[in-house]
VODOMI-287830 format. One line per field, with one value per atom (N, C-alpha, C): residue number from 1; residue in three letters; x, y, z. Coordinates in nm, 4 decimals. Layout:
N
i	NUM:...
aa	ALA:...
east	X:...
north	Y:...
up	Z:...
This chain:
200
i	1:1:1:2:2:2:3:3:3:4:4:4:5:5:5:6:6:6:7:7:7:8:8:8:9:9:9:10:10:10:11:11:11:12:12:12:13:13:13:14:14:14:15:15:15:16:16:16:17:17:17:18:18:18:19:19:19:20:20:20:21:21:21:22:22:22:23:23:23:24:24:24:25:25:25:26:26:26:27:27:27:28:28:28:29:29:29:30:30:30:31:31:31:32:32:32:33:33:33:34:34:34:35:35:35:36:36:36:37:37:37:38:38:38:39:39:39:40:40:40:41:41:41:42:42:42:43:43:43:44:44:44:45:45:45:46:46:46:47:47:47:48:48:48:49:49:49:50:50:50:51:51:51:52:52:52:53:53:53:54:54:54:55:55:55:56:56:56:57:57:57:58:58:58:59:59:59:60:60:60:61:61:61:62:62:62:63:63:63:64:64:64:65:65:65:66:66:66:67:67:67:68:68:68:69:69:69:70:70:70:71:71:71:72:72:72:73:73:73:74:74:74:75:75:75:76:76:76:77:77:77:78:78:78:79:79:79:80:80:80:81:81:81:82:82:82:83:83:83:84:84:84:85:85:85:86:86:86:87:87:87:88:88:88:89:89:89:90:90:90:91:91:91:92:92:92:93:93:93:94:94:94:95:95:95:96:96:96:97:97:97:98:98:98:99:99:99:100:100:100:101:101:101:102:102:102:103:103:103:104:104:104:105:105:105:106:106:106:107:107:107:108:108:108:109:109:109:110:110:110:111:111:111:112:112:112:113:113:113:114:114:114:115:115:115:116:116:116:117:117:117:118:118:118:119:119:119:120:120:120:121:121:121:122:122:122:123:123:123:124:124:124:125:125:125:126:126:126:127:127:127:128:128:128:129:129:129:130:130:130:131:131:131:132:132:132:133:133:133:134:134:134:135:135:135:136:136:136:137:137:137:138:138:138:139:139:139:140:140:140:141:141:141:142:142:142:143:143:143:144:144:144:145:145:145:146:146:146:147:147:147:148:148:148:149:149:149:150:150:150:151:151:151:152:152:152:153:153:153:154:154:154:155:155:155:156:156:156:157:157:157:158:158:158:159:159:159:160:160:160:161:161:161:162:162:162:163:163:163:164:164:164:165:165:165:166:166:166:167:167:167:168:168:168:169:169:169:170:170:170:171:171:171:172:172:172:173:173:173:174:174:174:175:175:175:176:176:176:177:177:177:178:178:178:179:179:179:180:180:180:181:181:181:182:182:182:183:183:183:184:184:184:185:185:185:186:186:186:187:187:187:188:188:188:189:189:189:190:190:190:191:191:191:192:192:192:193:193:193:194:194:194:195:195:195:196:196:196:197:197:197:198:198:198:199:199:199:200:200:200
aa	UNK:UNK:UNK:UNK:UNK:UNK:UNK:UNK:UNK:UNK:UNK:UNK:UNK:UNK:UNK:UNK:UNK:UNK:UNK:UNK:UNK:UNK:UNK:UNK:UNK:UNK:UNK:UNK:UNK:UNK:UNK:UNK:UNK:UNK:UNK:UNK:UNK:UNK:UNK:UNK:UNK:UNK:UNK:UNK:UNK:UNK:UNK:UNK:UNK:UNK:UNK:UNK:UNK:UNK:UNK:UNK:UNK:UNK:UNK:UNK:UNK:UNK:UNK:UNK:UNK:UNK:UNK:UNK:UNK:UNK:UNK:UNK:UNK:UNK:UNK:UNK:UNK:UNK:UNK:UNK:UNK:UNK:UNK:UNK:UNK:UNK:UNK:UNK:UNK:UNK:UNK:UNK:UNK:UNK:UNK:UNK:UNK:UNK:UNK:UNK:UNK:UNK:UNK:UNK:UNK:UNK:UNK:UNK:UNK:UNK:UNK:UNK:UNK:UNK:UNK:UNK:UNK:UNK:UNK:UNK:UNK:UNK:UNK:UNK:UNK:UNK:UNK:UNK:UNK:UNK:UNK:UNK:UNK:UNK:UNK:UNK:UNK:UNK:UNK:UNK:UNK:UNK:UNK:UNK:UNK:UNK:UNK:UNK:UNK:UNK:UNK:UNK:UNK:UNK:UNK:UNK:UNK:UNK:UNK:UNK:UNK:UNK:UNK:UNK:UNK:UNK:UNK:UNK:UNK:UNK:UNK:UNK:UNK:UNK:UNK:UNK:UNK:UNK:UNK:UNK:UNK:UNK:UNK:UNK:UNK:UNK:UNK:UNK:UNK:UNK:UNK:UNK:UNK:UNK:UNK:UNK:UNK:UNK:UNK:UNK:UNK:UNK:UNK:UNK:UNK:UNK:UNK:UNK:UNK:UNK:UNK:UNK:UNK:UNK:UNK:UNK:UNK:UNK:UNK:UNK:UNK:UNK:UNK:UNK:UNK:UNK:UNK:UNK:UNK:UNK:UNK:UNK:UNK:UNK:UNK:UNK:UNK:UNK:UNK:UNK:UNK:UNK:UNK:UNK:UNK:UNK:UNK:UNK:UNK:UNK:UNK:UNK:UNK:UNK:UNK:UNK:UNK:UNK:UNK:UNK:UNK:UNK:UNK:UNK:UNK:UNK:UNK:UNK:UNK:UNK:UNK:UNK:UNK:UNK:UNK:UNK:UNK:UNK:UNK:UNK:UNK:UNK:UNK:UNK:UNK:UNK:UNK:UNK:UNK:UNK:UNK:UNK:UNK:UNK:UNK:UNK:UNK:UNK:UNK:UNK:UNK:UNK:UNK:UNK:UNK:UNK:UNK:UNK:UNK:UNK:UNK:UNK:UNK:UNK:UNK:UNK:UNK:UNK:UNK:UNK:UNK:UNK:UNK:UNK:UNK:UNK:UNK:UNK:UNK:UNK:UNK:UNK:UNK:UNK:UNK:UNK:UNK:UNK:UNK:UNK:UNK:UNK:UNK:UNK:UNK:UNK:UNK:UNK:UNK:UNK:UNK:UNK:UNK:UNK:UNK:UNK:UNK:UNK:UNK:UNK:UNK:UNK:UNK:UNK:UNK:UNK:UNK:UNK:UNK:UNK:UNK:UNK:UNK:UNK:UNK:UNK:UNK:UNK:UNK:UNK:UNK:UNK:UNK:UNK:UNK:UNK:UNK:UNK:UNK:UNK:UNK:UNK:UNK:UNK:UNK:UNK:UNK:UNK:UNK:UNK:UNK:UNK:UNK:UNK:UNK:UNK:UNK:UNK:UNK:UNK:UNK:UNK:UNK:UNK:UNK:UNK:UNK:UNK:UNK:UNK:UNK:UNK:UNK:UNK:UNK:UNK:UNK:UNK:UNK:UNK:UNK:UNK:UNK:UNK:UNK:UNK:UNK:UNK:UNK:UNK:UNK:UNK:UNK:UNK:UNK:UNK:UNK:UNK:UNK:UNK:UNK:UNK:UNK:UNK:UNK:UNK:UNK:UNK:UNK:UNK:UNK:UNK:UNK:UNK:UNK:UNK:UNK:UNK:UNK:UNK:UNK:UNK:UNK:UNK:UNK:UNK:UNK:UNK:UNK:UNK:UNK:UNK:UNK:UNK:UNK:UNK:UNK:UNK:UNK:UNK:UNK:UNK:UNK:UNK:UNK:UNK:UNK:UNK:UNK:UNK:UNK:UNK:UNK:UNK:UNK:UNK:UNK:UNK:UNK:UNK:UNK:UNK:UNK:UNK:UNK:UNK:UNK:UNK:UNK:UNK:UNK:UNK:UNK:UNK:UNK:UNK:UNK:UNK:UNK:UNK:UNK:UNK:UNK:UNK:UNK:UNK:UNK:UNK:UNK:UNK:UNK:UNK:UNK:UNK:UNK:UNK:UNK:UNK:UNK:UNK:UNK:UNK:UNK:UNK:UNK:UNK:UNK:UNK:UNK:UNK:UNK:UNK:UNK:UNK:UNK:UNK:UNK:UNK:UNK:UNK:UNK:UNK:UNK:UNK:UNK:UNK:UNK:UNK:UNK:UNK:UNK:UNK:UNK:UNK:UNK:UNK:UNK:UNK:UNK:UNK:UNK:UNK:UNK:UNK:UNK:UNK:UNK:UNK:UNK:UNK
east	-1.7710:-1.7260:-1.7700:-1.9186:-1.9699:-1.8531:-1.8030:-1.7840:-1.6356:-1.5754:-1.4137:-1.4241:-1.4963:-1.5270:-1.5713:-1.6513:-1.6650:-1.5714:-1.4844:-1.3511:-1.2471:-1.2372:-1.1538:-1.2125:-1.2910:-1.3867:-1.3302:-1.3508:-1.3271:-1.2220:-1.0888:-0.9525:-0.8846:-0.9396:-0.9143:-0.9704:-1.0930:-1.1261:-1.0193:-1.0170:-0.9224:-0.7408:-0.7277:-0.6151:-0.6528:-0.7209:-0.7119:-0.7762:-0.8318:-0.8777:-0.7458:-0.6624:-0.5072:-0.4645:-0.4215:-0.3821:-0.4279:-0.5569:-0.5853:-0.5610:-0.5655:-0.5340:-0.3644:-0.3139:-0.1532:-0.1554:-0.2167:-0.1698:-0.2213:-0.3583:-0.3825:-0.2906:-0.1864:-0.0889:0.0135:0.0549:0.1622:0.2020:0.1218:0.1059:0.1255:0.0589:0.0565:0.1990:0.2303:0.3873:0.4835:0.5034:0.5781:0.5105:0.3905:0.3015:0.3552:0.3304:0.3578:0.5342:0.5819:0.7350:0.7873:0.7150:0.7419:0.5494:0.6471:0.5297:0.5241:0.4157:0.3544:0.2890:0.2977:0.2147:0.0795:-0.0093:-0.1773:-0.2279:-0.1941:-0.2200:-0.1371:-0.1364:-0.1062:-0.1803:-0.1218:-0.1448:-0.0333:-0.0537:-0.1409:-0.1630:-0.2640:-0.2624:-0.1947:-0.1946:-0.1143:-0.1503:-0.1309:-0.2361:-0.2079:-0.2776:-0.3675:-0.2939:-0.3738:-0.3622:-0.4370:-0.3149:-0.3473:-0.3196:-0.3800:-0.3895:-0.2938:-0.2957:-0.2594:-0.1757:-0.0282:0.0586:0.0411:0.0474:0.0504:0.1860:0.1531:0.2921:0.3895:0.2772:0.3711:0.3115:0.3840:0.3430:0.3639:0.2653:0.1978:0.1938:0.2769:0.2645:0.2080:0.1364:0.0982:0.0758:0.1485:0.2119:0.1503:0.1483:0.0600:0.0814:0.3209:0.2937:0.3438:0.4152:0.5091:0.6484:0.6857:0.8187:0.8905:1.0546:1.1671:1.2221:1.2341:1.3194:1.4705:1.5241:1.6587:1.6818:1.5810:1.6077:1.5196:1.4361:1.3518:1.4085:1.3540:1.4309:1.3184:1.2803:1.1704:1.2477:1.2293:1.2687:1.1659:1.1793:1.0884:1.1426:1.1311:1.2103:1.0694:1.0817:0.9887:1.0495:1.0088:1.0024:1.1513:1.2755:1.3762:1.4666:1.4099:1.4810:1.5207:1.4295:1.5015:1.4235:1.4961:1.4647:1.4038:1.2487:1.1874:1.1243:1.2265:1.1780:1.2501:1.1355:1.2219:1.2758:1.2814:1.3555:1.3318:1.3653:1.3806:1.3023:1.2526:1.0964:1.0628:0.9999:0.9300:0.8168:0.8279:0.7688:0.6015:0.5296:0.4058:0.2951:0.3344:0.2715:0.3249:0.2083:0.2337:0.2894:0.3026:0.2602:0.4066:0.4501:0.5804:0.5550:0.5784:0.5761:0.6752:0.7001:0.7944:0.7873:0.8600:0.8130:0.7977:0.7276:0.6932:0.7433:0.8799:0.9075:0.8710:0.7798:0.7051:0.7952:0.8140:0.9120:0.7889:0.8191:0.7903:0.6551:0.5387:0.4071:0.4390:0.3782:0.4866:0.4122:0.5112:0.4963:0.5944:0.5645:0.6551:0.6491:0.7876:0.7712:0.8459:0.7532:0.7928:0.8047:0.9848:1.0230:1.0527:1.0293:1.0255:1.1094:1.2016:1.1990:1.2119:1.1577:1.1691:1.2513:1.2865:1.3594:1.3193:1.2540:1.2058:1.2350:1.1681:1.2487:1.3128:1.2849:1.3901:1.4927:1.5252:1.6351:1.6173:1.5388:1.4715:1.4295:1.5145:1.4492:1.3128:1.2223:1.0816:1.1318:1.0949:1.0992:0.9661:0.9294:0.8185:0.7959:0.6640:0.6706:0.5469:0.5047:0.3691:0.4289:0.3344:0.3374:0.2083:0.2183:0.1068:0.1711:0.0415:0.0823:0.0552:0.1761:0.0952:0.0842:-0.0457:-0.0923:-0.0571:-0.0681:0.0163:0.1466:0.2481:0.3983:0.4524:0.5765:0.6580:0.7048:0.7009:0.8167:0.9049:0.9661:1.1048:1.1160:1.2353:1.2660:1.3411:1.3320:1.3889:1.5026:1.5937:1.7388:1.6902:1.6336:1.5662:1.4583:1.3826:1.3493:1.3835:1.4927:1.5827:1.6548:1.7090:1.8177:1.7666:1.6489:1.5775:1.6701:1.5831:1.6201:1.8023:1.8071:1.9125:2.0070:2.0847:2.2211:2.2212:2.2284:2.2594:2.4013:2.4448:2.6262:2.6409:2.7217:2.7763:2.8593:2.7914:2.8931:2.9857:3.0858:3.2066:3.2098:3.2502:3.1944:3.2624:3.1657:3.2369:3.2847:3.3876:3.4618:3.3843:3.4225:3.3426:3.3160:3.2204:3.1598:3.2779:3.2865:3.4358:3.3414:3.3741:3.3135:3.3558:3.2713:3.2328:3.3160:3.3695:3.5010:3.4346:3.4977:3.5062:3.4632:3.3844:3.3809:3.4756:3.5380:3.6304:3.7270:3.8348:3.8970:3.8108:3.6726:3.6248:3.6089:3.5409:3.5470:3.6280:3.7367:3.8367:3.9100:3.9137:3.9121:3.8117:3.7146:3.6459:3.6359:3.6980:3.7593:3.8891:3.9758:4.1378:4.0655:3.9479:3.9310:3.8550:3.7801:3.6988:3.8206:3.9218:4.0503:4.1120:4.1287:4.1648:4.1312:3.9889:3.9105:3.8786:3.8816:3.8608:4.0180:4.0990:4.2692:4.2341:4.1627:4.1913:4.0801:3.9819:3.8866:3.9304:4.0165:4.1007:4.1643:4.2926:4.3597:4.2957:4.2050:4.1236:4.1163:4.0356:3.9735:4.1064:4.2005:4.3331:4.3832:4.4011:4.3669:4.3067:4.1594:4.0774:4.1357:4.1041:4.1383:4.3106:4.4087:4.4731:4.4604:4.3843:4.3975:4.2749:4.1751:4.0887:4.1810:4.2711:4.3190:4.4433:4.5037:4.5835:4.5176:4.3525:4.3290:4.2663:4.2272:4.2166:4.3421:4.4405:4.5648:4.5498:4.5458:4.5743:4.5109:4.3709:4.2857:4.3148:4.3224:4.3813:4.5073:4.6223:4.6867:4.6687:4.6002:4.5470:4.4680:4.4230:4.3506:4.4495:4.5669:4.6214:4.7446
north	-4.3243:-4.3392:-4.2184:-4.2053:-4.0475:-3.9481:-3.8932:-3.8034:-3.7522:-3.9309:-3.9270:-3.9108:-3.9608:-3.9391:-3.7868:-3.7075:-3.5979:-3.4630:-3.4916:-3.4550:-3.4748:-3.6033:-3.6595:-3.5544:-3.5443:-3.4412:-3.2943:-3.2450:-3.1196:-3.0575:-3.1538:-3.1279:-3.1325:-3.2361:-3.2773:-3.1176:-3.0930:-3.0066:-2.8425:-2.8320:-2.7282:-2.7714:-2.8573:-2.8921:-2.8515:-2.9079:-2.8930:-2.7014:-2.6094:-2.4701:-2.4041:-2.4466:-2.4065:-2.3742:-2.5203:-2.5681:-2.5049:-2.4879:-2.4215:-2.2353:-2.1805:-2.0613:-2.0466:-2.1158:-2.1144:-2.1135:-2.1967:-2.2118:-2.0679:-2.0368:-1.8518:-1.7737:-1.8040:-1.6495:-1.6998:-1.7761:-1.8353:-1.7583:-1.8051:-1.7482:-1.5389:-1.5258:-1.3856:-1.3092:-1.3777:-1.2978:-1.2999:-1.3614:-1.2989:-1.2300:-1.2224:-1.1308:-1.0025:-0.9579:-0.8587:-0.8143:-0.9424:-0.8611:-0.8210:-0.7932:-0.7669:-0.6378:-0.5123:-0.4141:-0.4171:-0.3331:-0.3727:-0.2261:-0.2271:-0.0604:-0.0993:0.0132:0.0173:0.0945:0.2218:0.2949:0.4134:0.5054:0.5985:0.7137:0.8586:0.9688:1.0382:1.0345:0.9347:0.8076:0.7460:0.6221:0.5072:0.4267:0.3266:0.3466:0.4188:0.3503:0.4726:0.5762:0.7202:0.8233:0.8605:0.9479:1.1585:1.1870:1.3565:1.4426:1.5035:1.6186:1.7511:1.7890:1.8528:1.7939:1.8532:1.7634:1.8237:1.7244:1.7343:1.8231:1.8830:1.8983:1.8209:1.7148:1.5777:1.4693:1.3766:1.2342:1.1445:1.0745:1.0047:0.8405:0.7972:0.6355:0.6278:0.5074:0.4730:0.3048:0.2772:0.1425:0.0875:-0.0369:-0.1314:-0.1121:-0.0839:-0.0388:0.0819:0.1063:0.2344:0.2130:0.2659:0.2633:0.3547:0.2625:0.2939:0.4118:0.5599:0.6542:0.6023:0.5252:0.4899:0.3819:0.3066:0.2576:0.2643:0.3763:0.3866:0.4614:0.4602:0.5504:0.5846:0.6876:0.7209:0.7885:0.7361:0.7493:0.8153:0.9165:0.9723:1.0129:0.9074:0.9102:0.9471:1.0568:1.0974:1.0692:1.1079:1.1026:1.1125:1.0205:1.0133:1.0264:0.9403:0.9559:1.0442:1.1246:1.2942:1.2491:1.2794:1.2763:1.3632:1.3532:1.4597:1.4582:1.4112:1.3909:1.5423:1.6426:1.7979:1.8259:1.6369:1.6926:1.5359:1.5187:1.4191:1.3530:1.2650:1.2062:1.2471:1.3089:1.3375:1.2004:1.1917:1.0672:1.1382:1.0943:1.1064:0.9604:0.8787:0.7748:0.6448:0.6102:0.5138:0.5595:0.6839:0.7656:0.8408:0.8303:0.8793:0.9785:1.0748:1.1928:1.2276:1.2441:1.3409:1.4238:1.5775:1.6460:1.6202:1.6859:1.6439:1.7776:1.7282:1.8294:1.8012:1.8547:1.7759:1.8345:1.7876:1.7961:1.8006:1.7204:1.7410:1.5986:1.6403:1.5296:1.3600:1.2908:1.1504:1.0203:0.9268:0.8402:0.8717:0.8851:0.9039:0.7179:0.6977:0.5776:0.6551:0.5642:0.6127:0.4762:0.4778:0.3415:0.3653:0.2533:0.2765:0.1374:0.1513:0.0535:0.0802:-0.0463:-0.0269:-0.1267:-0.0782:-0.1505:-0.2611:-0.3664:-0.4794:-0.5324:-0.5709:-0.6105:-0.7306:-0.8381:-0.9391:-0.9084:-0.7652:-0.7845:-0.7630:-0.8134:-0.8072:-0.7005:-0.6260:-0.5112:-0.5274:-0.4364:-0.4518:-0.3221:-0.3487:-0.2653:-0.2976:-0.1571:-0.1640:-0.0784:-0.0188:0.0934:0.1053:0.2524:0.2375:0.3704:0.3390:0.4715:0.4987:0.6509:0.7297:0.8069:0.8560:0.9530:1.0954:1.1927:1.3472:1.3509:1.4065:1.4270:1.5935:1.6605:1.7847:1.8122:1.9079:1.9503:2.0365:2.0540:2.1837:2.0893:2.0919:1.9849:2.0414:1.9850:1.9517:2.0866:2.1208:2.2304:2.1904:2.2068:2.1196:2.2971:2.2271:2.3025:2.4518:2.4351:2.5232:2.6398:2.6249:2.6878:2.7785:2.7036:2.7593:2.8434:2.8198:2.9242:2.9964:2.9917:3.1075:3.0671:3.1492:3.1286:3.1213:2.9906:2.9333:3.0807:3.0840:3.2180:3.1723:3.3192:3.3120:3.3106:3.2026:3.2116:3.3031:3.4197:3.5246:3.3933:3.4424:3.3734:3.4928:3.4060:3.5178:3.5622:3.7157:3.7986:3.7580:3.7487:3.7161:3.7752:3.7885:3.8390:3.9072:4.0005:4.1065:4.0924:4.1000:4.0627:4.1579:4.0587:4.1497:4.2585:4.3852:4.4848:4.4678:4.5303:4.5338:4.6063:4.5205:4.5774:4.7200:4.8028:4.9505:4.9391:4.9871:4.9709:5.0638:5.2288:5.2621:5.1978:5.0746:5.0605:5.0051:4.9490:4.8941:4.9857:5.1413:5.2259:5.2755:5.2853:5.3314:5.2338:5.1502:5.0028:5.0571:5.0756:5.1289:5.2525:5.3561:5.4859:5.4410:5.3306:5.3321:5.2881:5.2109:5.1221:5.2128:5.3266:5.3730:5.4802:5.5479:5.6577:5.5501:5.4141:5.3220:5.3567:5.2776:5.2963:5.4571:5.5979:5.6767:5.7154:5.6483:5.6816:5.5852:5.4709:5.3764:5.4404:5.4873:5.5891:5.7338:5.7904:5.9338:5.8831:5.7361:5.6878:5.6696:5.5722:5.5150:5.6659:5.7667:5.9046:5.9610:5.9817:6.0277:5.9267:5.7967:5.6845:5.7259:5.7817:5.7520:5.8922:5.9874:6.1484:6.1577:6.0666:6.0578:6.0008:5.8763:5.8092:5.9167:5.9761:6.0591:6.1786:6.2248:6.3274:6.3161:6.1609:6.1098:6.0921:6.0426:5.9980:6.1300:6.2487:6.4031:6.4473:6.4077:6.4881:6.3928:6.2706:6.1935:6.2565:6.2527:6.2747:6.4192:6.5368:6.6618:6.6587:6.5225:6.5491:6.4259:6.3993:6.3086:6.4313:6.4829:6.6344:6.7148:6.7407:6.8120:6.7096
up	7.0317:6.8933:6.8116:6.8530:6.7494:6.7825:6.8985:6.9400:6.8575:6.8701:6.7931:6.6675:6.6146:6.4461:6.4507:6.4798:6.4860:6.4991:6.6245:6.6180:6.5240:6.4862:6.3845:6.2286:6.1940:6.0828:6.1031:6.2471:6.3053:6.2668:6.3089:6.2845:6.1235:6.0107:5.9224:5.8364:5.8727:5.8171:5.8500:5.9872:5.9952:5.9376:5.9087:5.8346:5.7077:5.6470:5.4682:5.4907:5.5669:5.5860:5.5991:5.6579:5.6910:5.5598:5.4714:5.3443:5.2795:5.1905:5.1460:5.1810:5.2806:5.2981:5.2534:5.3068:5.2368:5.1442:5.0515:4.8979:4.8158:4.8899:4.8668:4.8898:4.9843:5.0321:4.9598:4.9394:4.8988:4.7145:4.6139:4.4718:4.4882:4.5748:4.6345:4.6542:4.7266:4.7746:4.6228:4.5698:4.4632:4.3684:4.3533:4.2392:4.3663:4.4963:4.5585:4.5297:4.5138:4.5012:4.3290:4.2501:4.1057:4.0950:4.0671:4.0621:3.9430:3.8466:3.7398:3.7257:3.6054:3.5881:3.5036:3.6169:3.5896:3.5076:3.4579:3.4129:3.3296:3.2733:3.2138:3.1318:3.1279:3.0764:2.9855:2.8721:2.7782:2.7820:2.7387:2.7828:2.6492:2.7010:2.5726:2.4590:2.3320:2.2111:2.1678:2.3068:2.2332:2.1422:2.0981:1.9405:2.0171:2.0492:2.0868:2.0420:2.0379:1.9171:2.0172:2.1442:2.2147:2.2808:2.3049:2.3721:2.5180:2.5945:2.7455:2.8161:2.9259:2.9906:3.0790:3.0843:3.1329:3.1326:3.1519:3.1209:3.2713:3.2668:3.4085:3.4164:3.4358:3.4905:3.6218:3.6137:3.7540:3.8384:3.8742:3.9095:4.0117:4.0404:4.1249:4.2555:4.2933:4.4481:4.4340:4.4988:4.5212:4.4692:4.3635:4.3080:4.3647:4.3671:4.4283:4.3424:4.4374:4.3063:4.3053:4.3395:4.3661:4.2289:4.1927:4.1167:3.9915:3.9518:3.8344:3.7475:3.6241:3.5158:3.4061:3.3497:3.2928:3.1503:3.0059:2.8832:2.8110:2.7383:2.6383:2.5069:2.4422:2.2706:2.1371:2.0845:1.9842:1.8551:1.7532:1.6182:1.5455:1.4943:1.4794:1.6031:1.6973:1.8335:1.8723:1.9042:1.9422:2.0896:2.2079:2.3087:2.3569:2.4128:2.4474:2.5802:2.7154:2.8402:2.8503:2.9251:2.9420:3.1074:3.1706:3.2983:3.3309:3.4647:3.5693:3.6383:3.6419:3.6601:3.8122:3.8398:3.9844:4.0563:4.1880:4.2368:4.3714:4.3254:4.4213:4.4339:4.5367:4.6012:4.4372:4.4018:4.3186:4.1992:4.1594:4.0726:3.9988:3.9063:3.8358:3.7259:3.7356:3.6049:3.5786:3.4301:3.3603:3.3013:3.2792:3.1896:3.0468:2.9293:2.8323:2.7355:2.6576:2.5741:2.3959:2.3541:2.2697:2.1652:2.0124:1.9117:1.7844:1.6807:1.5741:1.6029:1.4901:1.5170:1.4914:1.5803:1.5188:1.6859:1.6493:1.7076:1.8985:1.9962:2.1249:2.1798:2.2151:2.3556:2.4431:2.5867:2.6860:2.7594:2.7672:2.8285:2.9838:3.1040:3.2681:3.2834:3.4001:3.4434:3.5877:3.6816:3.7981:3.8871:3.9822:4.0674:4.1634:4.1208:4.2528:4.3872:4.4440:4.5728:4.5903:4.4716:4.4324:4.3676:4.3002:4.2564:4.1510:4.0496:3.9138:3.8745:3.7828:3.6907:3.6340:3.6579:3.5726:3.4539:3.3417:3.1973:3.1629:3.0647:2.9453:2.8976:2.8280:2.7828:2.7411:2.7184:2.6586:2.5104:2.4301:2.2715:2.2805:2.2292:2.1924:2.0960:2.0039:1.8644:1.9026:1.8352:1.9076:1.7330:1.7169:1.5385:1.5369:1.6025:1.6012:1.6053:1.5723:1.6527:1.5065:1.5793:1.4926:1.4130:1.2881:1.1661:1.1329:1.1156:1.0770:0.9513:0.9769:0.8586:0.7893:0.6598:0.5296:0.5423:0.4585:0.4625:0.3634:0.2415:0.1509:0.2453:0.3651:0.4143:0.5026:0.6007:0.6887:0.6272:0.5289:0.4933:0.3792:0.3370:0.2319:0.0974:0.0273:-0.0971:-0.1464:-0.2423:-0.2420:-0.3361:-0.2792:-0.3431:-0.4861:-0.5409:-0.6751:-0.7470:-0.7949:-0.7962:-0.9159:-0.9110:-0.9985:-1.1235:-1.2208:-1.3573:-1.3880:-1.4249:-1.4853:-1.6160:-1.5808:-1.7100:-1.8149:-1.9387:-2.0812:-2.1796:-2.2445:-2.3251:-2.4424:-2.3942:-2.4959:-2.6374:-2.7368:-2.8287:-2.9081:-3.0408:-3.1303:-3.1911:-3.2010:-3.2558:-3.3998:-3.4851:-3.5729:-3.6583:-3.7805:-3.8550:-3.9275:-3.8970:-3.9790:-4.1184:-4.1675:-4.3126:-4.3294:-4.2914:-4.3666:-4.4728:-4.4317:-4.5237:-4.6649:-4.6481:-4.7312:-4.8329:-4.7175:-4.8464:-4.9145:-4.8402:-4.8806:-5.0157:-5.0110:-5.1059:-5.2555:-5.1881:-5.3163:-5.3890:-5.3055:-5.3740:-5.4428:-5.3873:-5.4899:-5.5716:-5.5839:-5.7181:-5.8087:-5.7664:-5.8313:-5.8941:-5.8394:-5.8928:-5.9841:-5.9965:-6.0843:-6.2011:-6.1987:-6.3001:-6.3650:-6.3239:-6.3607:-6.4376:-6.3961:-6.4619:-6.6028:-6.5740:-6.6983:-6.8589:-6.7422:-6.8546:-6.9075:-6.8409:-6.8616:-6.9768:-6.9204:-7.0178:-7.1791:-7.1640:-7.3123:-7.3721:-7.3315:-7.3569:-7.4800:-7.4054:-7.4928:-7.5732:-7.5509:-7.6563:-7.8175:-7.7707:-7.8541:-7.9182:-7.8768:-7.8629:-7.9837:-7.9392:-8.0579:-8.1794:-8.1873:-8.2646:-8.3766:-8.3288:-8.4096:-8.4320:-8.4382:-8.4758:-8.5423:-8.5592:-8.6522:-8.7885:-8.7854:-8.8540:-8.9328:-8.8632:-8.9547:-8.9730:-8.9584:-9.0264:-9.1557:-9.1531:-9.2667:-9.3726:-9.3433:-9.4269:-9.4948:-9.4164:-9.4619:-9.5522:-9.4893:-9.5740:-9.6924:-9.7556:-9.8560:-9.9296:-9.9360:-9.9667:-10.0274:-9.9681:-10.0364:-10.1274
């Protein structure tokens, strides 16, 4: 009886050791078939003052180049991946064409072996870069528009006729004083004849 009960223990126990080891591999195999990214350069978050010459994901297995795709969108979506993502073991780089200082994402997706696209992305800030040129700089000082020439200022009336105006008036007046003169000039020499002849 010891011996069967003992056995009976033996086996029960390598049953539920089985069980339990399955239910370990089991959760496993699909975490193995969906890869997942571990790391990055820059890393998620970071704030660099110096922009890199490329940018570095690094993933849990070995990503498929057949089905990955590596995005680098900077500051007003100006795309700044400066080529085609290159592949070494777990490991995905792209070149890094850096633009104006600002916020970068860098979106991945990978190809699974279920079938299932993996996407995500990590951002980092470059606090340095070339800015943006406002239109006033680029093209230098704004042109000066030519105004059209204005009509010449009226020149200034001649006083000649004025003077001339005032010589007829002044030969006027010297005729009207000539005139009175002989006026007077007779009337005084009417009035000595009278008298001369009252005398005699």
């Amino acid at each position: 009886m010891g011996g069967r009960v003992a056995r009976r223990t033996r086996t029960w126990l390598a049953v539920l050791g089985l069980a339990a080891g399955v239910s370990l591999l089991l959760p496993a195999a699909p975490a193995a078939a969906h890869n997942s990214l571990t790391g990055s350069d820059p890393r998620n978050g970071a704030r660099v003052a110096a922009a890199p010459k490329r940018i570095e994901l690094r993933f849990l297995a070995t990503p498929k180049e057949a089905g990955t795709t590596v995005t680098v969108t900077g500051p007003d979506n100006v795309a700044a991946a400066g080529g085609p993502p290159t592949f070494s073991g777990k490991r995905v780089s792209v070149p890094f064409k850096p633009a104006a200082a600002g916020l970068y994402i860098v979106a991945y997706q990978l190809a699974s072996d279920d079938g299932h696209p993996i996407k995500g992305e990590i951002r980092f800030t470059l606090t340095t870069g070339t800015p943006a040129e406002t239109p006033s700089t680029a093209t230098g000082a704004a042109p000066t528009t030519a105004t059209p020439p204005t009509s010449a200022a009226p020149s200034p009336v001649s006083p000649t006729p004025a003077a001339a105006a005032a010589d007829d008036d002044g030969g006027t007046g010297w005729l009207w004083a000539a005139g009175a003169v002989v006026v007077l000039a007779a009337l005084g020499g009417g009035l000595l004849l009278r008298r001369r002849a009252g005398r005699r």
